[in-house]
VMD Tcl script that draws the C-alpha trace (Angstrom):
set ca {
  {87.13 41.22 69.36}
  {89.99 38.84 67.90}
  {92.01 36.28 70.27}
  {94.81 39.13 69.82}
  {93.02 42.10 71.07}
  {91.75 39.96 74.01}
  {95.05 38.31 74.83}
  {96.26 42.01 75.11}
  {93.55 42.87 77.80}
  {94.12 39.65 79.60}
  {97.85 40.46 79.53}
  {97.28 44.14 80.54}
  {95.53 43.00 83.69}
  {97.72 40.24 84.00}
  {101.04 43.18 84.22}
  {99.11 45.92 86.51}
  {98.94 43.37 89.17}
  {102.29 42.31 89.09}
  {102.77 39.39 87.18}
  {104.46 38.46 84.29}
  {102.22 39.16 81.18}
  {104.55 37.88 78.26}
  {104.50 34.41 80.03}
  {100.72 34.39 81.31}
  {97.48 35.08 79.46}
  {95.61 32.92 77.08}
  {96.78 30.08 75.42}
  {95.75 29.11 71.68}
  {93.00 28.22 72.57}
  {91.30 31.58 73.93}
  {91.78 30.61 77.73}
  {94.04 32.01 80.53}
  {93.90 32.89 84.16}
  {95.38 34.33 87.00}
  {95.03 33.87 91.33}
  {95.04 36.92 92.89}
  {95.45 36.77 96.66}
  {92.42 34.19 97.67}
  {90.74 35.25 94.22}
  {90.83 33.00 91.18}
  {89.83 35.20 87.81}
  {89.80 33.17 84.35}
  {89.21 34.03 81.07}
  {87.80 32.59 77.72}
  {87.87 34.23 74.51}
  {85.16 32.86 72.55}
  {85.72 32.58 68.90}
  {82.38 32.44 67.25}
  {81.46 35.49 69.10}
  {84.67 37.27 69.32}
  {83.41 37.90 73.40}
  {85.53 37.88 76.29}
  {84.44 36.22 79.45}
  {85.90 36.94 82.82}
  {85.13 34.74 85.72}
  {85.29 35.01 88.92}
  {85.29 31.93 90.86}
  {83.14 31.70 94.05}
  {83.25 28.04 94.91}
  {84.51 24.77 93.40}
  {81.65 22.07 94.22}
  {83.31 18.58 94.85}
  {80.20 17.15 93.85}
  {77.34 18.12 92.15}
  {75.69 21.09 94.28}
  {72.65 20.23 96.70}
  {69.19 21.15 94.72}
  {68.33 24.44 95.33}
  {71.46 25.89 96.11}
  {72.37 27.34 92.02}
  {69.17 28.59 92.73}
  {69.81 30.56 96.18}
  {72.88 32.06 94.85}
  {70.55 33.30 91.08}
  {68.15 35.24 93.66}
  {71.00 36.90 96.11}
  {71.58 37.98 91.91}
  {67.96 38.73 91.81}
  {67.80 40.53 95.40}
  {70.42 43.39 94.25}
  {73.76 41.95 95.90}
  {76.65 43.37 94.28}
  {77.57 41.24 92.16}
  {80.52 43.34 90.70}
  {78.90 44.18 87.29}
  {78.85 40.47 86.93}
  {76.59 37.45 86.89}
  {76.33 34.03 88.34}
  {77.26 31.61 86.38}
  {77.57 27.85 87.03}
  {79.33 25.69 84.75}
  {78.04 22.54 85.00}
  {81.46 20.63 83.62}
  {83.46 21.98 86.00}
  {81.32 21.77 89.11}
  {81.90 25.55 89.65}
  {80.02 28.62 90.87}
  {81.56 32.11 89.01}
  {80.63 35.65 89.10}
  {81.13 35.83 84.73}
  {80.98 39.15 82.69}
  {81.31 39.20 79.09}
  {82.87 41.98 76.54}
  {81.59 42.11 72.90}
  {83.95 45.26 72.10}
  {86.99 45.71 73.16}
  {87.04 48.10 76.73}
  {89.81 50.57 77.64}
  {92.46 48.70 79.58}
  {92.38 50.64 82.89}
  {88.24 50.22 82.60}
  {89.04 46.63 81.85}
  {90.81 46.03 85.10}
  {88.35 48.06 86.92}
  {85.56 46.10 86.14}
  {87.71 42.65 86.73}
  {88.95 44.26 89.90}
  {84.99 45.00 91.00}
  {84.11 41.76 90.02}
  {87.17 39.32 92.11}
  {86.05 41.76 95.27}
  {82.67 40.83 94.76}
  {83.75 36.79 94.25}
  {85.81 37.58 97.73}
  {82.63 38.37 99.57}
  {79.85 36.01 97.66}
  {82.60 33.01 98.43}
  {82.16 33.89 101.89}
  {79.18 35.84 103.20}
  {77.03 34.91 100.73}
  {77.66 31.49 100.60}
  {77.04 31.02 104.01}
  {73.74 33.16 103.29}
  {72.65 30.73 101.04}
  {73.33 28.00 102.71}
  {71.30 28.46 105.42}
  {69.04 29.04 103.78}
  {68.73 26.04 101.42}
  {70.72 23.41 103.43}
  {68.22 22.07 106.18}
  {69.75 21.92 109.72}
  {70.55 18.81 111.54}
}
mol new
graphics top color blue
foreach p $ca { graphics top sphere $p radius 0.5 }
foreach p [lrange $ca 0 end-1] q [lrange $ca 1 end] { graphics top cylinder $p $q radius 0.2 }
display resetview
C-alpha cells in the first residue's frame, strides 16, 4: 500500500466521523490521528512494508509500567477478550498501551472504518474494565 492509498483511508475515516479530512490525516511522514469522543486512534504508514497500523490507545503510562502488568493485559489477549480484531501492543518509546491492527492491502473504506470503529470500542472498554482487571490482579494490595 503507498503513503497515498493509506492517507486516503485515514482521510476516509477521518470524513465519516465528522471531521475535516483535507486538513487531518497523515503527515509526510506516514503518521496521523484523530480523538474520537474519549477514544484516541493513530495511524502509521510504514514505508518499508507499505502496512498500515491503526492504534488504539488504552492507557498512557507516566512511567514505565509496574512488571507484570504488559504481561496481564497480553493474556486478557490470550484469554479471548475482544480485542476488536486487534492486538496489544506496547510501545516502549512512548510509554503507551494500544489495541494495534495492521493492513498489508489496501481494505474497502466502509470495512476500513468498521474494523477501526470495532477496535476504538474495544480500547473504550480495555481502558476501563480491563485495566482495572488487570490491575488487580498484578498490583498487590496495600
Amino acid at each position: 500500500m503507498t503513503l497515498e492509498d493509506a492517507q486516503r483511508l485515514v482521510q476516509s475515516f477521518i470524513r465519516a466521523h465528522g471531521g475535516d479530512a483535507q486538513a487531518s490525516g497523515l503527515n509526510a511522514k506516514g503518521f496521523g490521528g484523530a480523538a474520537l469522543g474519549d477514544a484516541q486512534v493513530y495511524f502509521e504508514h510504514v514505508k518499508d512494508s507499505g502496512a498500515l497500523k491503526c492504534s488504539a490507545l488504552i492507557y498512557r503510562f507516566r512511567d514505565a509500567p509496574r512488571p507484570g502488568v504488559i504481561d496481564g493485559f497480553r493474556d486478557e489477549e490470550k484469554k479471548g477478550t475482544d480485542t476488536g480484531g486487534g492486538k496489544v501492543d506496547y510501545e516502549t518509546e512512548n510509554k503507551s498501551l494500544f489495541l494495534s491492527r495492521t493492513y498489508g492491502v489496501v481494505p474497502a473504506e466502509q470495512q476500513f472504518k468498521e474494523d477501526v470503529d470495532r477496535l476504538v470500542e474495544a480500547s473504550l472498554v480495555w481502558g476501563d474494565e480491563v485495566f482495572n482487571r488487570v490491575a488487580d490482579r498484578v498490583i498487590p494490595a496495600k
